[in-house]
C-alpha positions in Angstrom: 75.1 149.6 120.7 73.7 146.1 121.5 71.6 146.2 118.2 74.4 147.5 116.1 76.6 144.4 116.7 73.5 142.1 116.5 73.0 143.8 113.4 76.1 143.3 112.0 76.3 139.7 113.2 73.2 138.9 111.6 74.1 140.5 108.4 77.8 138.6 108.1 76.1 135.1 109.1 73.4 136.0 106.0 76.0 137.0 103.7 78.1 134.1 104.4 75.6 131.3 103.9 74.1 133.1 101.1 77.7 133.6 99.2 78.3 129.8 99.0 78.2 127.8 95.5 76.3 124.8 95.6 78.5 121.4 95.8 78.5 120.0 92.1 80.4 116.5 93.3 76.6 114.6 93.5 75.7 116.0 90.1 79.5 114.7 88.5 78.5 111.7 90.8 75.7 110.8 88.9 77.4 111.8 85.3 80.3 109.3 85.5 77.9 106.5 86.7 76.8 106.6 83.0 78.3 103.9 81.2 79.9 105.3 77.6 79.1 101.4 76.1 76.0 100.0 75.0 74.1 97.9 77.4 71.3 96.8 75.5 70.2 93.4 76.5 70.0 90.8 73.6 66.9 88.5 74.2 68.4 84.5 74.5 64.8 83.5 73.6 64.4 85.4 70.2 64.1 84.3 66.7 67.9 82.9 65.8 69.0 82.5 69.6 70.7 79.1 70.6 70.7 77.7 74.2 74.2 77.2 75.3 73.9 73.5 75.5 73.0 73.2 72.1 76.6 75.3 70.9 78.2 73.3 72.9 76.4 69.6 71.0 77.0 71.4 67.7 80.9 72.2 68.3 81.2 68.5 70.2 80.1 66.8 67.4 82.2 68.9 64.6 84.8 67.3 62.7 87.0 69.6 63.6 86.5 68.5 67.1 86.5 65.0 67.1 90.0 65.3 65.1 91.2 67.1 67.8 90.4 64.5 70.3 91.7 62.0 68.4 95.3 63.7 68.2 95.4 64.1 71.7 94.4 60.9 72.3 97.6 59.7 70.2 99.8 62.3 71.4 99.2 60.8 75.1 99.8 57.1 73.6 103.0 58.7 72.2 103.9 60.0 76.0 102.8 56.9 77.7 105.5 54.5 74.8 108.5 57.2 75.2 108.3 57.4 79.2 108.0 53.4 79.1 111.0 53.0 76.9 113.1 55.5 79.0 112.0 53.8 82.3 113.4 50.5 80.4 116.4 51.7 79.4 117.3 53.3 82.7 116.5 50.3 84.9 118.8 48.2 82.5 121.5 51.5 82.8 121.4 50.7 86.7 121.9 46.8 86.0 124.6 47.6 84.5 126.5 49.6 87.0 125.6 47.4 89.9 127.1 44.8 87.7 130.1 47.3 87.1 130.5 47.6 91.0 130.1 44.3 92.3 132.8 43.1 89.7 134.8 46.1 90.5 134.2 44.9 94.4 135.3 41.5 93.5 138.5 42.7 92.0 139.5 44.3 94.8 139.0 41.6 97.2 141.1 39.8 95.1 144.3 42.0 94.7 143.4 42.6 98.6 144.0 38.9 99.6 
């Protein structure tokens, strides 16, 4: 009787571990590492290849460039005049109303004495 349940123990453990599917998660692990875009290096020291300083001399020195400069460079004098002028007319807005107020003060005194 001992024998026939050893048996029958050993058979179901046998059965069991033989019945299970490998795990296919490290296989799809590996197939979606794969990267669906080229990723071929391009050589900065072959034939044709510019350094990046030298892109960067060739677009400072453009026309195109130095234009731009210059119309920022007269867009921030254009800045620099127009907050001036406002600044100007403001501080001669206040004159004004203090003037305004210590006449209006001075009225009152009067009509007050």
């Amino acid at each position: 009787m001992k024998n026939f349940i050893f048996g029958i123990v050993c058979l179901s453990i046998t059965g069991l571990s033989c019945s299970k599917k490998p795990d296919n998660s490290a296989v799809a692990a590996v197939d979606e590492s794969r990267a669906t875009y080229d990723t071929t290096a391009i050589d900065s020291f072959s034939a044709g290849a510019t350094s990046v300083d030298v892109m960067r001399q060739i677009r400072m020195s453009s026309q195109r460039y130095q234009d731009s400069v210059k119309a920022a460079v007269k867009l921030q004098e254009q800045e620099k005049k127009i907050t001036e002028e406002l600044e100007k007319e403001n501080k001669k807005k206040a004159e004004e109303e203090k003037k305004k107020s210590s006449e209006n003060n001075k009225d009152k005194e009067q009509k007050n004495q």
